[in-house]
C-alpha positions in Angstrom: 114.6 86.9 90.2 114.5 85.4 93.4 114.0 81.5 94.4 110.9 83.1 96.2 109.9 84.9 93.4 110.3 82.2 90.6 108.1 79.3 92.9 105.4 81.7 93.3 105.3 82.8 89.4 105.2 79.0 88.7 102.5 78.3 91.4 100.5 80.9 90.3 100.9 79.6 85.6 100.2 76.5 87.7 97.0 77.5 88.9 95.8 79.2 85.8 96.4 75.4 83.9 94.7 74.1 86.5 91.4 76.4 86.7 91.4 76.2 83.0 91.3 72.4 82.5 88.8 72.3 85.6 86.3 74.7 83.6 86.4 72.5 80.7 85.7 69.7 82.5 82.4 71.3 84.0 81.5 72.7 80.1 82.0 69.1 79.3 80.0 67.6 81.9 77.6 69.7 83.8 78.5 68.7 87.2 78.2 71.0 90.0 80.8 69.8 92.0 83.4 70.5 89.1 81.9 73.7 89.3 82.6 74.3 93.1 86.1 73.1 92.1 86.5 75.4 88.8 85.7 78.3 91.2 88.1 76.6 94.4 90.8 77.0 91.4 90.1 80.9 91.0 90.6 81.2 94.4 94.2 79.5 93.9 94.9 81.8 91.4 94.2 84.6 93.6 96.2 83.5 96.1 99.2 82.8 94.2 98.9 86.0 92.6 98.7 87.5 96.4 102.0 85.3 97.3 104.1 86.5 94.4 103.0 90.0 95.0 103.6 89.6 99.0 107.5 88.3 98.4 107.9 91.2 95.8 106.8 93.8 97.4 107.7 92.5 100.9 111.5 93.1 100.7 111.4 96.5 98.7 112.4 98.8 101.4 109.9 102.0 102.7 110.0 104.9 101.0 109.2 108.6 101.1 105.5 107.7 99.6 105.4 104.7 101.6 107.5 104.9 105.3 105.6 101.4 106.4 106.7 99.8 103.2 104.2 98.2 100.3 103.3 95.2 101.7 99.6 96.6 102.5 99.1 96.0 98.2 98.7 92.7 99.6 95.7 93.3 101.7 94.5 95.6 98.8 94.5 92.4 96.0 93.2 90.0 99.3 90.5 92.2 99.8 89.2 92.9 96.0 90.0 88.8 95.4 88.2 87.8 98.4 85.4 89.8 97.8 85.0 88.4 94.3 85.3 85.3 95.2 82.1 85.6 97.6 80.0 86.5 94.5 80.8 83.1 92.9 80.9 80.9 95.6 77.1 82.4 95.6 76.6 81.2 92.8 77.8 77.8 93.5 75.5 77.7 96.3 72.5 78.6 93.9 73.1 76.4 91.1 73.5 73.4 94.0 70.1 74.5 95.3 68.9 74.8 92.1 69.8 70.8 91.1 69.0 69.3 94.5 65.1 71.3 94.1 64.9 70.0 90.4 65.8 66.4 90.9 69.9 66.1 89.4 70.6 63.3 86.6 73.8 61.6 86.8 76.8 64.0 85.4 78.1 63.1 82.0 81.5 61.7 84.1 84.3 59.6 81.3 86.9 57.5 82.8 88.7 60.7 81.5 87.8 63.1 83.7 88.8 60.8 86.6 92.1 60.3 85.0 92.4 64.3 84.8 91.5 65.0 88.1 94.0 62.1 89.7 96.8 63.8 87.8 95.7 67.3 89.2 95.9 65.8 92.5 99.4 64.8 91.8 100.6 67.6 90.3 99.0 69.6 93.5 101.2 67.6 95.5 104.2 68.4 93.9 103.5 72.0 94.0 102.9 71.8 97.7 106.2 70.2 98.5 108.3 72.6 96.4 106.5 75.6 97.8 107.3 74.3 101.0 110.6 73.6 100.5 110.7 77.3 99.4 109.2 78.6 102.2 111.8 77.5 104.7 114.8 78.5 102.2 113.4 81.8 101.8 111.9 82.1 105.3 108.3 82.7 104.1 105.6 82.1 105.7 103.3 83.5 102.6 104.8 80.2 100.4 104.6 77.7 103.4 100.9 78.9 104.2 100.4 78.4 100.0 102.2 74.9 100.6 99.7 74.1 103.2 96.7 74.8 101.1 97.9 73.0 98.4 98.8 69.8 100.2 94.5 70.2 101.1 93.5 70.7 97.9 95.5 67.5 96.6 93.7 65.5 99.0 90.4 66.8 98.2 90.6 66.4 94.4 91.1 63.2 95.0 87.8 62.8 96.9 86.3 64.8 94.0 87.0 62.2 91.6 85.6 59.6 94.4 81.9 61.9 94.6 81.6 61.8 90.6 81.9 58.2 90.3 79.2 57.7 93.1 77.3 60.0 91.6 77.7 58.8 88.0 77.1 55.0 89.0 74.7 55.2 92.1 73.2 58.2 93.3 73.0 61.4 91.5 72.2 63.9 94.2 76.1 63.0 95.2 77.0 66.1 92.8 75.3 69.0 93.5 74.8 67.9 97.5 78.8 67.7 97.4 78.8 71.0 95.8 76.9 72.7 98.3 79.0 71.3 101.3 82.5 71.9 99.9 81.1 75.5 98.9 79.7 76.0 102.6 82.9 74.9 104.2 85.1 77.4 102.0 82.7 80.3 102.7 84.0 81.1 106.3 87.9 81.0 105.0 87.5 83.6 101.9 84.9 86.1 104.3 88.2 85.8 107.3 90.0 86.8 103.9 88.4 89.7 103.3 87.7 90.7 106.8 91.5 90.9 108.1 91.9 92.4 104.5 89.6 95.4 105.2 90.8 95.7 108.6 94.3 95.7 107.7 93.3 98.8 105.1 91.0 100.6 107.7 94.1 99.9 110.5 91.8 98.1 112.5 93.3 95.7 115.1 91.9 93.6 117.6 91.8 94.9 121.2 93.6 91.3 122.2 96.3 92.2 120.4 97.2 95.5 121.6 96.6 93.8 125.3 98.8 90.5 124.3 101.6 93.3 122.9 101.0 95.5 126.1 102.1 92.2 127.8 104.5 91.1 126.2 106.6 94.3 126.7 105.7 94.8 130.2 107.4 91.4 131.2 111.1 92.7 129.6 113.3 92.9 132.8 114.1 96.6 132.8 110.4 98.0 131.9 108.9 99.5 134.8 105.7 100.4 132.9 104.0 101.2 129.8 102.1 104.6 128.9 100.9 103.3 125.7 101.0 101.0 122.4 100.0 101.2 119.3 100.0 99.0 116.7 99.2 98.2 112.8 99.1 95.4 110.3 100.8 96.0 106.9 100.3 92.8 104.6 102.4 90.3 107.3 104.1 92.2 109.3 102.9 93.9 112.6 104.2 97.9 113.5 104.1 98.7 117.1 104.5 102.1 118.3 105.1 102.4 122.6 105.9 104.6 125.6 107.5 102.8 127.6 109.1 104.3 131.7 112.6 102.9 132.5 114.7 104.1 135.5 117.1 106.7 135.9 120.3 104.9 135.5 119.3 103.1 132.4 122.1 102.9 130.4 122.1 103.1 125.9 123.1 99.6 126.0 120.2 98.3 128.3 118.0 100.2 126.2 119.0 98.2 122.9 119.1 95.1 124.7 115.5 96.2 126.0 114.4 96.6 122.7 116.0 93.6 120.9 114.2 91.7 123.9 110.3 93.1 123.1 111.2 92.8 119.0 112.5 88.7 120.0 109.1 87.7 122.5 106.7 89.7 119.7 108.0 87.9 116.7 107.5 84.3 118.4 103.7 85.6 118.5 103.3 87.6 115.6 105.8 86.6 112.9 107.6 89.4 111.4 107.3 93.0 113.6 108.6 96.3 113.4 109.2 97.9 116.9 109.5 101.3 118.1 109.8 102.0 121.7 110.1 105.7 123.0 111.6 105.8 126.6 110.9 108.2 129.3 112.3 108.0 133.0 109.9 107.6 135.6 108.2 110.6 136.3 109.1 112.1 140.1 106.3 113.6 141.8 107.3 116.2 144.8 105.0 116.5 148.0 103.9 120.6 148.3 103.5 121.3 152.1 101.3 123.7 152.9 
């Protein structure tokens, strides 16, 4: 197994501890906040489980059932995960509304919890800098982006812990109003989730990419124009498809340094590619005299 492989299969037993202990904490104390949190924590697990699968899947060549590879299992899982996710971030949203309309009592918060949720912090923190580490050894943006997220998660348990003592000792609206903000704020990332996920399944792209990738190969010295482009998402990496006119003379080596030129300028947009260019002289057009 590789280094990839074994940092995502611990983030993701890491995540499970961590959604678990989370949940108790909520059964134990009521608060809507943990809540928001125990449900934050499924979304980890989701996402770890999407990471391991990406750097799985992402290096097992194409085959004759797949020819663009299996890396579009990972917008399948992103999609499905998302979408679930939506559901209980609803009802995070309801049960805050629900407290804040009934008038909340002060969560049953033990210097306990505050310990636990310190130590998640911590241990959130750790994850993140290994992940990262990973990342860069392996060249993944998947574990760096999962490093990222972590590293934000650390910080806001912390603040978590901050919310339940103001709401344990001085106001107890501080629980379910917290709830309802951190909920709102994650909304817009998991429904972007699910979005590029469908899209991704459906091949849907954005027109700004195909005019950004129409660019980008126009300005390779040698190009004189392009007929067309085409392109695709699988999981992380983008397949583009193109006609492009050359002149007469080019030779087979200014093709491939052509070509290794458009692959180099797309990856520094677009991370990992897959380029095919078709070439075609330019086209001579005769004058009929009548």
């Amino acid at each position: 197994m590789r280094l990839a492989e074994r940092v995502a299969l611990a983030s993701l037993l890491v995540s499970i501890v961590i959604a678990l202990t989370k949940a108790y904490i909520f059964i134990v104390t009521s608060s809507v906040v943990v809540l928001a949190e125990t449900v934050d924590s499924l979304g980890d697990i989701l996402t770890s489980a999407i990471a391991l699968l990406s750097v799985r899947f992402s290096r097992v060549p194409p085959d004759e059932d797949h020819p663009y590879g299996h890396e579009k299992i990972d917008s399948l899982f992103g999609a499905l995960s998302s979408f679930l996710l939506i559901e209980l971030e609803a009802v995070v949203l309801v049960n805050a509304m629900s407290s804040l309309l009934k008038g909340p009592s002060p969560p049953k918060v033990g210097n306990w919890v505050l310990i636990i949720f310190v130590s998640l912090s911590l241990i959130n923190l750790v994850r993140s800098l290994y992940l990262w580490k990973a990342g860069k050894e392996e060249v993944s943006r998947t574990l760096r982006s999962e490093a990222i997220n972590y590293g934000w998660d650390s910080g806001r348990t912390l603040l978590v812990a901050g919310l339940l003592v103001i709401a344990r000792e001085f106001a107890p609206w501080v629980d379910p109003a917290s709830a309802l903000v951190i909920t709102a704020l994650v909304i817009p990332s998991t429904l972007d989730v699910f979005i590029s996920s469908v899209k991704d399944l459906i091949d849907m792209i954005e027109p700004t990419i195909l005019m950004e990738v129409r660019s980008v190969i126009s300005s390779v010295k040698g190009i004189r124009s392009v007929k067309y482009v085409r392109a695709r998402r699988v999981g992380g990496k983008l397949f583009v498809d193109s006609l492009i006119c050359v002149g007469n003379h080019m030779r087979p080596e200014d093709i491939r340094r052509i070509h290794r030129e458009v692959t180099a300028e797309l990856e520094k947009r677009f991370g990992e590619v897959d380029v095919i260019l078709s070439v075609t002289p330019p086209e001579r057009h005769s004058s009929n005299s009548s």
